[in-house]
N, C-alpha and C positions, 0 to 999 in steps of 0.2 A: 829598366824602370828605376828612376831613383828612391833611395830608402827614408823614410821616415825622418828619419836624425839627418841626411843631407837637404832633404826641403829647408826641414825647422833652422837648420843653419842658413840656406839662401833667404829665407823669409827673415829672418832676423837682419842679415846684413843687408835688403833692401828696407825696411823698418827698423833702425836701430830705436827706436819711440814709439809707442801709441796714445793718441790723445782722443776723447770722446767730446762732443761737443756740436756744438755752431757758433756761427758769427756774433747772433742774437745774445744768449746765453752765455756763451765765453767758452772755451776749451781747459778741461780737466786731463794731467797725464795719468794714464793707469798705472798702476800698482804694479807691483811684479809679479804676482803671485797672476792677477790677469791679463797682464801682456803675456805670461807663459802660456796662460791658456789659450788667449785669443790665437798668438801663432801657431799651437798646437792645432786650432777646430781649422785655420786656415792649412795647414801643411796636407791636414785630413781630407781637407777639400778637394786639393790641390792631385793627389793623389789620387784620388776619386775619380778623378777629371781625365789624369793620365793615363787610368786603368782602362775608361771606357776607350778613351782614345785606340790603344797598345789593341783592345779586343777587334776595335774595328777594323784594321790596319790588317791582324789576323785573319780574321773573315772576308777579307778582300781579295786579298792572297791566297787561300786558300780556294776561292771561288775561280780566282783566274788559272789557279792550277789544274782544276779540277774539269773546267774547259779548254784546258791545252789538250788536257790526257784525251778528255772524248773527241779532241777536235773540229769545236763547234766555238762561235761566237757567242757572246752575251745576248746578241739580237735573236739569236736561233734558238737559245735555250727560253726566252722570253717566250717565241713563239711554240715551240715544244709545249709549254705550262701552260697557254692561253686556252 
């Protein structure tokens, strides 16, 4: 899993700017104090996103394991619970 400070560096270097705005209105660059933030709640995201991933990934693994040892299929265990 990547750490915190390695996102916030990927996110930056794909975002070296952030601008608020539309076409209509015009585009404003943020401030630093809120581009820090904003890449912060996005790395937070981003993380968030990775961790569910990493659990499911887990639990997949773990289920396929867990059907080698009994030596039954995913179909059989289906039916087994039905």
């Amino acid at each position: 899993m990547t750490t915190k400070q390695k996102m916030i560096e990927i996110i930056k270097a794909e975002n070296p700017t952030l601008q608020i705005g539309d076409d209509d209105s015009g585009y404003t660059q943020l401030s630093a104090a809120e581009y820090e933030a904003t890449i912060v709640q996005w790395a937070e995201a981003r993380l968030a996103k990775e961790a569910v991933a990493i659990e499911a990934e887990t639990r997949a693994t773990a289920k396929a394991a867990l059907l080698t040892q009994l030596g039954i299929t995913a179909e059989q265990a289906k039916l087994l619970l039905s």
